[in-house]
N, C-alpha and C positions, 0 to 999 in steps of 0.2 A: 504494500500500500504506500503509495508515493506520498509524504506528507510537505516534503518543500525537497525541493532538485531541480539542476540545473541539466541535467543530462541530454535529456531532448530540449526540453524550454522551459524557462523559469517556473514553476510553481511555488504556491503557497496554499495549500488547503486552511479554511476557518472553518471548518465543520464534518464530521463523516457520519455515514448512515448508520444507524444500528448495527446491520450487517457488517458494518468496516471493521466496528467496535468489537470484534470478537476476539477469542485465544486463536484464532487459524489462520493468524494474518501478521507477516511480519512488516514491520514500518521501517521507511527509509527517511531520514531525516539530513538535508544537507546543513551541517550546523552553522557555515557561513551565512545562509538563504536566511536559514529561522534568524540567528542571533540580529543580523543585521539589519534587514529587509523585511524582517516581519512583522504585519499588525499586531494589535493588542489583542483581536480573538485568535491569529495563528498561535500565538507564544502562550497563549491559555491553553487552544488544542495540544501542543506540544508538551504542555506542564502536566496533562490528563493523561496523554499519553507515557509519556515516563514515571507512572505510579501504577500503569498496567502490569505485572508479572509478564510479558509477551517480547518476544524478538523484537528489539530494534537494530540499525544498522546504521551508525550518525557519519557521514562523510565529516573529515577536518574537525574529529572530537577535539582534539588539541584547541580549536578555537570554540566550540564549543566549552570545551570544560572553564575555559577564562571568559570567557565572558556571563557563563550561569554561575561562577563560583563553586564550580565543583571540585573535588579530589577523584583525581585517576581511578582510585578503588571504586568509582561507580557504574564502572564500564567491567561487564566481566571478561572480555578478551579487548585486545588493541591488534588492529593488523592494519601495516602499512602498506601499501601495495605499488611497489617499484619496477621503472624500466630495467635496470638491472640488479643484480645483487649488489653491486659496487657503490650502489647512487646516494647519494649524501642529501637526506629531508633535512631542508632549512626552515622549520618554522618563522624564522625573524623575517623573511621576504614579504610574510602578509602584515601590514603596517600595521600599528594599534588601533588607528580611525579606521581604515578598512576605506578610506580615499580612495587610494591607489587600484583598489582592488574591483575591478566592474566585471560587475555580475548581470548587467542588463541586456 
């Protein structure tokens, strides 16, 4: 269940059906989209959703976890997914404002 991604084209869900709302459904959450670019009822969905027991899947948790104020131990795996084995993830390229960084 797409709940904000840039994948194909920007989304931001504020709402899902009952149906969405089940244990059979895991959510992808792109945590730049949500933290930055999101309404007051996306980051609500998003806060309901993370008190579900259910699979989530947060792109750029790293920027999620600073900007929701979280500690690492909230996420029960991290996987970074790189062009090669060698490749060196610089978190410090995405700015603190998130200026720089277009998402539109």
């Amino acid at each position: 269940m797409l709940i904000s991604s840039t994948l194909m084209r920007q989304s931001m869900r504020r709402v899902l059906s009952e149906e969405e709302l089940t244990g059979d459904c895991v959510y992808l959450i792109d945590g730049i989209v949500s933290c930055v670019r999101g309404s007051f009822e996306h980051k609500q969905l998003v806060e309901k959703i993370l008190e579900y027991p259910v699979p989530k899947i947060i792109e750029h948790p790293d920027i999620f976890l600073r900007e929701n104020a979280l500690k690492e131990d909230f996420f029960d795996y991290i996987v970074e997914l790189r062009r090669t084995k060698d490749e060196v993830i610089d978190y410090n390229l995405v700015s603190q404002s998130f200026s720089a960084f277009d998402i539109s």
